[in-house]
matplotlib code that plots the C-alpha trace (Angstrom):
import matplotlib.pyplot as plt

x = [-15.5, -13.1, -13.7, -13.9, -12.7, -9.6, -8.1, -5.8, -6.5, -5.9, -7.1, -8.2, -11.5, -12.7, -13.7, -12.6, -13.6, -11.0, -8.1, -7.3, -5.8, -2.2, -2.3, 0.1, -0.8, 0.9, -0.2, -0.4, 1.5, 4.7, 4.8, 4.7, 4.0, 1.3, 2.2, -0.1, 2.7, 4.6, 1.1, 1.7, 3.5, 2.7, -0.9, -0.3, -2.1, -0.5, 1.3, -1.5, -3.6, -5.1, -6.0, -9.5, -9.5, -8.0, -10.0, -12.0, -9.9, -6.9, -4.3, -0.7, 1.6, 3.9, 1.9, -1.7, -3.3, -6.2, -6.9, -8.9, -6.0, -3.8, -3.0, -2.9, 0.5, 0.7, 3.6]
y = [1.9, 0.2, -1.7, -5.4, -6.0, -3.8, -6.1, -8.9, -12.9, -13.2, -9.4, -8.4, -6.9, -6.0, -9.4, -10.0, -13.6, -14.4, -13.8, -14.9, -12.0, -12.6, -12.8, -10.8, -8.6, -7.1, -3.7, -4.6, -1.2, -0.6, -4.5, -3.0, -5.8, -5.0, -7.2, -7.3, -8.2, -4.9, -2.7, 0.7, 3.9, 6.0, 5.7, 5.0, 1.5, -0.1, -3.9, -6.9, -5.0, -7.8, -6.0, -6.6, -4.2, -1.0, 1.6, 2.1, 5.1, 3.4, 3.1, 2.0, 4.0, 3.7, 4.5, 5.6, 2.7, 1.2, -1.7, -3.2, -4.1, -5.9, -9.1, -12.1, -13.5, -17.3, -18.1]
z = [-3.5, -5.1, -8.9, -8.3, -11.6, -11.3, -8.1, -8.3, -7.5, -3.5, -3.2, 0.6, -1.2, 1.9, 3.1, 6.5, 6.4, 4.4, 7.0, 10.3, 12.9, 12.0, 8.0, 6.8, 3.2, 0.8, -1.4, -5.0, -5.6, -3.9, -1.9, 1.6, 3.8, 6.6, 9.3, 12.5, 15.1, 14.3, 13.6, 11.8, 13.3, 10.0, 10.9, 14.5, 14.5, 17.3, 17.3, 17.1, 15.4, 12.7, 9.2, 9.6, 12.5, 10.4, 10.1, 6.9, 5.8, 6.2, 3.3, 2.7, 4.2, 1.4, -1.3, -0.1, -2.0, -0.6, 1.8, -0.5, -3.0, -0.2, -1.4, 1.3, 1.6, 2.1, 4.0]

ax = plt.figure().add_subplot(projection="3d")
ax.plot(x, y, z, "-o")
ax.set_aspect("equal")
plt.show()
């Protein structure tokens, strides 16, 4: 589990309450952008699949850091 106290403000923290299916979030690490419309062919996570629906083990594809660090982008 990750350290609440090492995450940024607007962390995903594993909360999916706090976004709606097509939020968009960005790793804290390397600022890949996960964006539901276009899914994730590293991990083979098909398009429209919201961020709350990843699978636990899931991590960037860039990086390998973990979900719980995505930050939500407001656009």
């Amino acid at each position: 589990m990750v350290d609440p106290r090492n995450l940024f403000e607007g962390s995903f923290m594993g909360d999916a309450s706090r976004i709606a299916d097509d939020t968009r979030l960005e790793c804290k690490i390397c600022w890949y952008v996960y964006d539901p419309d276009q899914g994730d062919p590293v991990w083979q996570i098909p398009p429209g699949t919201p961020f709350s629906a990843l699978p636990e083990h899931w991590k960037c594809p860039e990086c390998d850091g973990p979900r719980e660090q995505f930050m939500v982008l407001h656009d």
